[in-house]
KOLTORBA-603799 format. One record per residue (C-alpha): x, y, z; residue in three letters; residue number from 1. Coordinates in steps of 0.5 Angstrom, whole numbers. Example, Ala and Ser with C-alpha at 12.3 -4.5 7.8 and 13.67 -1.06 7.14 Angstrom:
residues 2
+-------+-------+-------+------+-----+
!     x !     y !     z ! code ! pos !
+-------+-------+-------+------+-----+
!    25 !    -9 !    16 !  ala !   1 !
!    27 !    -2 !    14 !  ser !   2 !
+-------+-------+-------+------+-----+
//
This chain:
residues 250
+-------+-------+-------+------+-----+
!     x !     y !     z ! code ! pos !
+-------+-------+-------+------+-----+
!     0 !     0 !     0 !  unk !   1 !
!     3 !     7 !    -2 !  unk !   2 !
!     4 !    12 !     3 !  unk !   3 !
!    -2 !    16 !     0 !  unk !   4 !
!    -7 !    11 !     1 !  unk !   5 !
!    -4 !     9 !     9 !  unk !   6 !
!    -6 !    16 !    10 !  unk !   7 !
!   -12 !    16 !     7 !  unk !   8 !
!   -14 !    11 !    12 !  unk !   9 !
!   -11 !    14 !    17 !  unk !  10 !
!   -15 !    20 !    16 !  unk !  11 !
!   -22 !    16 !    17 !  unk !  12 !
!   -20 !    13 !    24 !  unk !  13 !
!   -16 !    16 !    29 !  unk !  14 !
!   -16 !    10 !    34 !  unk !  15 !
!   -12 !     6 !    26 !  unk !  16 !
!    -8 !    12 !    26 !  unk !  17 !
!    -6 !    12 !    34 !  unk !  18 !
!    -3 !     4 !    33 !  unk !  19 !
!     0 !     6 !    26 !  unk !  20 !
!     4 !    12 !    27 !  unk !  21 !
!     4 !    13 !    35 !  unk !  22 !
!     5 !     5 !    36 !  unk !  23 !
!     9 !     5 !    43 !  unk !  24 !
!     2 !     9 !    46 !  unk !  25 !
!    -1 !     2 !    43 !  unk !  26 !
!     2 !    -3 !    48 !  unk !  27 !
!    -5 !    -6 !    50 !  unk !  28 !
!   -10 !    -7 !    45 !  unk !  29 !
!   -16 !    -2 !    46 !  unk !  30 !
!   -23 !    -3 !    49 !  unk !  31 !
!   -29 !    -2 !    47 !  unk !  32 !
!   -30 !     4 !    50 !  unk !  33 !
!   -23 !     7 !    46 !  unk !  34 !
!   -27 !     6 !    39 !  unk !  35 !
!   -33 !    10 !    42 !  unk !  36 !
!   -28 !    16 !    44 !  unk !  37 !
!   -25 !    16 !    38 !  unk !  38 !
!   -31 !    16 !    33 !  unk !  39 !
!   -34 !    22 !    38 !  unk !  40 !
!   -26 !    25 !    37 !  unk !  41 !
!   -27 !    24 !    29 !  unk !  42 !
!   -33 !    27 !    29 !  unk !  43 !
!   -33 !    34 !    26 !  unk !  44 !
!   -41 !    36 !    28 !  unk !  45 !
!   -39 !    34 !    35 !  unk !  46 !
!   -37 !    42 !    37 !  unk !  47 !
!   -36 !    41 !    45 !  unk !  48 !
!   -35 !    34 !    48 !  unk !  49 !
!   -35 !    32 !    55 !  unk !  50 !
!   -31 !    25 !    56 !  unk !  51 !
!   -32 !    23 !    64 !  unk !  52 !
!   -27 !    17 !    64 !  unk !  53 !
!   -23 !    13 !    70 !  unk !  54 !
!   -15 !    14 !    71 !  unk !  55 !
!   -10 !    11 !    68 !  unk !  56 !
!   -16 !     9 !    63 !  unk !  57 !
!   -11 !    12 !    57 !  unk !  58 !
!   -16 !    17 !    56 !  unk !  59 !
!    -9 !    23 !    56 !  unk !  60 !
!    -6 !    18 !    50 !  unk !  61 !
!   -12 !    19 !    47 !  unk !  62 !
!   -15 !    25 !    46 !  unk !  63 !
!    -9 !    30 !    48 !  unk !  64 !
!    -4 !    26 !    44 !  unk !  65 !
!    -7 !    22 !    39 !  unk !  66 !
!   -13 !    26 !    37 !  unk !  67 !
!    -8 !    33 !    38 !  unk !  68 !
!    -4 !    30 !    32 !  unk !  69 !
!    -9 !    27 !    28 !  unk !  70 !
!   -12 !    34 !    27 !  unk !  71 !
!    -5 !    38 !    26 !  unk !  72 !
!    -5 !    32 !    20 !  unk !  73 !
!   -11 !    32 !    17 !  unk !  74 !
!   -16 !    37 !    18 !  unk !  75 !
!   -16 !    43 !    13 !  unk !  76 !
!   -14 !    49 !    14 !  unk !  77 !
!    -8 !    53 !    19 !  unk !  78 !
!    -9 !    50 !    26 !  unk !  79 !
!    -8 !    52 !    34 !  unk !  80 !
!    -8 !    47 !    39 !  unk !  81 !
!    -9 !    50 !    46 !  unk !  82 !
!    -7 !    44 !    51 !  unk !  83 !
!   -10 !    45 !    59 !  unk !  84 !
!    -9 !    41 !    66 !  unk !  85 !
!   -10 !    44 !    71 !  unk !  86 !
!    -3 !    47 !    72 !  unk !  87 !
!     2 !    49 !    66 !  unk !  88 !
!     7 !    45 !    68 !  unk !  89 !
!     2 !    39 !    67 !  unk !  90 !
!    -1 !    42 !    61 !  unk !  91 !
!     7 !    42 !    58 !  unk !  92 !
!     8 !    34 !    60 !  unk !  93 !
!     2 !    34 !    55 !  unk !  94 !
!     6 !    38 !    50 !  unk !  95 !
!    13 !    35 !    51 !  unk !  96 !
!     9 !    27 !    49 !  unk !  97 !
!     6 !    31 !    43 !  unk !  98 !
!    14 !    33 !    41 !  unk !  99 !
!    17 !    26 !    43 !  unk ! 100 !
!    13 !    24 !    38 !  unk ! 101 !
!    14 !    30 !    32 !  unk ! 102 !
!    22 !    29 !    33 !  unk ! 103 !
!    24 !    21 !    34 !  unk ! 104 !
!    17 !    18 !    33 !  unk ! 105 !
!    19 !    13 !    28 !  unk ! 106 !
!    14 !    10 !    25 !  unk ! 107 !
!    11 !    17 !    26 !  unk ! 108 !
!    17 !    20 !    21 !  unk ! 109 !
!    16 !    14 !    16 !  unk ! 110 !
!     9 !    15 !    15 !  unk ! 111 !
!     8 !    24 !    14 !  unk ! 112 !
!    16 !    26 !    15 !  unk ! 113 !
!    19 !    29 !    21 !  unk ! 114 !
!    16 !    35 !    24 !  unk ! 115 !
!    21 !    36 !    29 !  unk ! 116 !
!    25 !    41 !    32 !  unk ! 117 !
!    30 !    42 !    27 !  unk ! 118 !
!    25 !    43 !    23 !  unk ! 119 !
!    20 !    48 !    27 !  unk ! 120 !
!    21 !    55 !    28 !  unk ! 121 !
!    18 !    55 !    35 !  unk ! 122 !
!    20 !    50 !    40 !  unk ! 123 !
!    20 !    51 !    48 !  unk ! 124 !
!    17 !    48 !    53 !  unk ! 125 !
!    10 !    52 !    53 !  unk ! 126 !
!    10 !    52 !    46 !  unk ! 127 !
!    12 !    50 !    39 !  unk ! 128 !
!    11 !    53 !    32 !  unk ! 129 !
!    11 !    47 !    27 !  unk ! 130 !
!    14 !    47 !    19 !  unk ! 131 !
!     6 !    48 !    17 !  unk ! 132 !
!     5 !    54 !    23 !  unk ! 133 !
!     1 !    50 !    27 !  unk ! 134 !
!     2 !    53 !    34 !  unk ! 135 !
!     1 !    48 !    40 !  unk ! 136 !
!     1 !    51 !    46 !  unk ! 137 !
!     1 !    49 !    54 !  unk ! 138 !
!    -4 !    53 !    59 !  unk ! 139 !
!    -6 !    51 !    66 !  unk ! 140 !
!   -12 !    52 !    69 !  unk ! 141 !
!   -15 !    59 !    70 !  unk ! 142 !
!    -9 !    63 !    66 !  unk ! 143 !
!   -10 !    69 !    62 !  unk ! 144 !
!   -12 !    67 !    55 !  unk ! 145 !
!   -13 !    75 !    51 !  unk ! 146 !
!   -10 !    76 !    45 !  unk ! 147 !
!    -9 !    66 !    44 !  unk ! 148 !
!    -8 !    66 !    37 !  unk ! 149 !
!    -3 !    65 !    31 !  unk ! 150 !
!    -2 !    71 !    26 !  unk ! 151 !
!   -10 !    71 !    25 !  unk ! 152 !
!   -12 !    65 !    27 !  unk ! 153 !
!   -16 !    62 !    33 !  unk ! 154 !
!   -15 !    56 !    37 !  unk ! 155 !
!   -18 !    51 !    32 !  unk ! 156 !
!   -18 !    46 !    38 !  unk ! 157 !
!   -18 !    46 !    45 !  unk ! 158 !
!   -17 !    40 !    48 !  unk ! 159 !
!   -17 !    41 !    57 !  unk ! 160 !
!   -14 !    34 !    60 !  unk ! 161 !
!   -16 !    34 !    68 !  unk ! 162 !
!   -17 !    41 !    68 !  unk ! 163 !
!   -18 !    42 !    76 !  unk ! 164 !
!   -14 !    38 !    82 !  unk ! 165 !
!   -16 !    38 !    90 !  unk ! 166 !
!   -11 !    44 !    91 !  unk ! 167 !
!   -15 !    48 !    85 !  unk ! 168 !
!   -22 !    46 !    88 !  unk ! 169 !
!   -21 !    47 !    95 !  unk ! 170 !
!   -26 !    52 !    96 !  unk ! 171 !
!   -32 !    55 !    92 !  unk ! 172 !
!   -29 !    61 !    90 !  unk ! 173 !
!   -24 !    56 !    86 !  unk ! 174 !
!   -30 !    52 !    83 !  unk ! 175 !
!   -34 !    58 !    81 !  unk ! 176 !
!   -28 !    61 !    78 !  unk ! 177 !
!   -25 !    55 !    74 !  unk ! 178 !
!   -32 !    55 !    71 !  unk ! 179 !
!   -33 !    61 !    70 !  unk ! 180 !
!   -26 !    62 !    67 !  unk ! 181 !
!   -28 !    56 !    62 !  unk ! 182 !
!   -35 !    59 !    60 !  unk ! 183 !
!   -33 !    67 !    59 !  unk ! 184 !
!   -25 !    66 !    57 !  unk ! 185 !
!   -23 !    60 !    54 !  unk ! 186 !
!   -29 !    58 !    50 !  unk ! 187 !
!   -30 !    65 !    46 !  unk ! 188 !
!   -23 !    65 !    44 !  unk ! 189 !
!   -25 !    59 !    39 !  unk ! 190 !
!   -25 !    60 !    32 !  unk ! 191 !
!   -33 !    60 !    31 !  unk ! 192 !
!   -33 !    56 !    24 !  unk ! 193 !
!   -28 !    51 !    25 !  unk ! 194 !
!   -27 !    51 !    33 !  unk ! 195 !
!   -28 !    45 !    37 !  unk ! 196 !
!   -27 !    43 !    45 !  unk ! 197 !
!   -25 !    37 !    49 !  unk ! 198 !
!   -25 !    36 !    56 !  unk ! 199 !
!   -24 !    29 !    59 !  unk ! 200 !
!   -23 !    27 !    67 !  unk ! 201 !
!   -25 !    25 !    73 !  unk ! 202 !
!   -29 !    28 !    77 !  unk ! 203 !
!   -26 !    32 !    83 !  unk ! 204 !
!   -32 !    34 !    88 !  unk ! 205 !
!   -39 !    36 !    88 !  unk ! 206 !
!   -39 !    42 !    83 !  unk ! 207 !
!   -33 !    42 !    80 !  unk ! 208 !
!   -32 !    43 !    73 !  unk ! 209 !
!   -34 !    36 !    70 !  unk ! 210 !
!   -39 !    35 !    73 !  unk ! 211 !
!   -42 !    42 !    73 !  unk ! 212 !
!   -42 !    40 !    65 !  unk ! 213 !
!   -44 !    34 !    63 !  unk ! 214 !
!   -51 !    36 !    62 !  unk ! 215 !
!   -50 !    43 !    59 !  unk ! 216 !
!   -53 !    43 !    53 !  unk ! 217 !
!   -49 !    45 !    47 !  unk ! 218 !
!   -45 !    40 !    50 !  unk ! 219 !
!   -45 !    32 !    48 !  unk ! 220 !
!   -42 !    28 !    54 !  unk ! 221 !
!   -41 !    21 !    56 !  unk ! 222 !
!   -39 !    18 !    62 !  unk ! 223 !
!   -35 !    11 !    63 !  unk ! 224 !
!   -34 !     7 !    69 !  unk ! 225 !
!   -28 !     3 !    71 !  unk ! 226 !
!   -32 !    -3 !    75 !  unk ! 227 !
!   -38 !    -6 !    69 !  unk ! 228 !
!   -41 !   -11 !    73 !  unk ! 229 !
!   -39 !   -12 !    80 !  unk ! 230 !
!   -42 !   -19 !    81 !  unk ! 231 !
!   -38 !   -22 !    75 !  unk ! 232 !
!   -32 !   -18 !    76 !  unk ! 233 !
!   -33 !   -14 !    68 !  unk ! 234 !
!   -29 !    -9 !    67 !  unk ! 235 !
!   -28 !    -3 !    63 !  unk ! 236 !
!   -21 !    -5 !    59 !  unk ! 237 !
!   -19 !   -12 !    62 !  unk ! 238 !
!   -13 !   -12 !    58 !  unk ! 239 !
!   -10 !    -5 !    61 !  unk ! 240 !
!   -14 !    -4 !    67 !  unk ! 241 !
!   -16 !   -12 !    70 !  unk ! 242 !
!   -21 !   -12 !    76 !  unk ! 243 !
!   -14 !   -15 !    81 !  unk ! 244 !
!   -10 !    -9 !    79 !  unk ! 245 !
!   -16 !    -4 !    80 !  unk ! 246 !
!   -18 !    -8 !    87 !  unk ! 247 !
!   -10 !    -7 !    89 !  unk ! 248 !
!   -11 !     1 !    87 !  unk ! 249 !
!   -17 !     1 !    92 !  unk ! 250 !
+-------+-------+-------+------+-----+
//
């Protein structure tokens, strides 16, 4: 199969591309619920979706790094990327996956090119310009976001990866803040026609952002439990998750 064609593929389906071109985050085969998250990345009417998944469930791999990639790949037109957790430091850990792939994935290069360092005009640890001029930037929680644009574009996608931890949802000054900083500042920096949001985590407390918006309308939202069935012992991702591994966790 040419080149050409792979990517044709790979432009189809996110979860083919993940294992194609990123296989070293594919070391366990993916469940069924990592096809259901890939098919409602891949979307493009799904404008704002809500992804409430366990920890260590590869939710990060999927949506901040393999979704990320894919779009910079294969959707049209000059991108921004904004990466969120709930500190920058975290948001830059996303970043730095997303850069160990542009620059030393191997099967990644083999597939598009090299798309690292020696090839960007940007490359830091809170933001990289690619050869494309697609800006990728790590923000935590809460920061000031006026004026997030490359040239004229506006972040094309966001993607929030646990945007709120115990320490930044402490009081309810914290929680109100997060989401309203979410709501009024973040969202409105979108590109209006091509623009998208993902946020994915587990919830924190009653009130956190999360939870407060799972049933806001506008937003399409899906929740995903560790344990299946309690009795039978049926869990989310037997291969990467096994119910004696989430018993040992507790």
């Amino acid at each position: 199969m040419s080149r050409a064609s792979v990517k044709r593929e790979l432009a189809k389906d996110e979860l083919l591309f993940g294992a194609m071109a990123i296989p070293e985050m594919f070391t366990e085969p993916s469940a069924k619920f990592h096809r259901e998250v890939a098919d409602l990345l891949i979307d493009p009417e799904i404008k704002k979706l809500l992804i409430m998944a366990p920890r260590k469930h590869a939710k990060s791999s999927l949506v901040a790094c393999v979704h990320a990639l894919h779009h910079i790949m294969f959707d049209e037109g000059p991108k921004v990327v904004v990466l969120v957790s709930k500190t920058q430091g975290h948001a830059k850990r996303l970043l730095g996956t997303i850069k160990d792939v542009l620059d030393h994935g191997t099967a990644f290069r083999k597939i598009f090119g090299y798309w690292g360092r020696f090839s960007a005009s940007e490359w830091s640890t809170s933001q990289i310009i690619l050869k494309d001029g697609t800006l990728i930037i790590a923000l935590g929680t809460g920061q000031m976001v006026v004026g997030l644009k490359q040239v004229h574009q506006r972040p094309t996608l966001i993607i929030l990866d646990d945007p709120e931890d115990m320490e930044n949802t402490k009081t309810d000054y914290s929680l109100k803040f997060n989401f309203r900083w979410l709501l009024k500042a973040l969202l409105p920096t979108l590109d209006t026609k091509r623009g998208r949001i993902v946020v994915i985590g587990t919830p924190q407390c009653e009130g956190c952002m999360i939870l407060k918006l799972f049933d806001l309308p506008g937003w399409v939202s899906k929740k995903y439990e560790a344990v299946l069935d309690w009795d039978d012992k049926i869990v989310l991702w037997p291969q990467g998750c096994s119910w004696d591994f989430l018993m040992a966790e507790k």
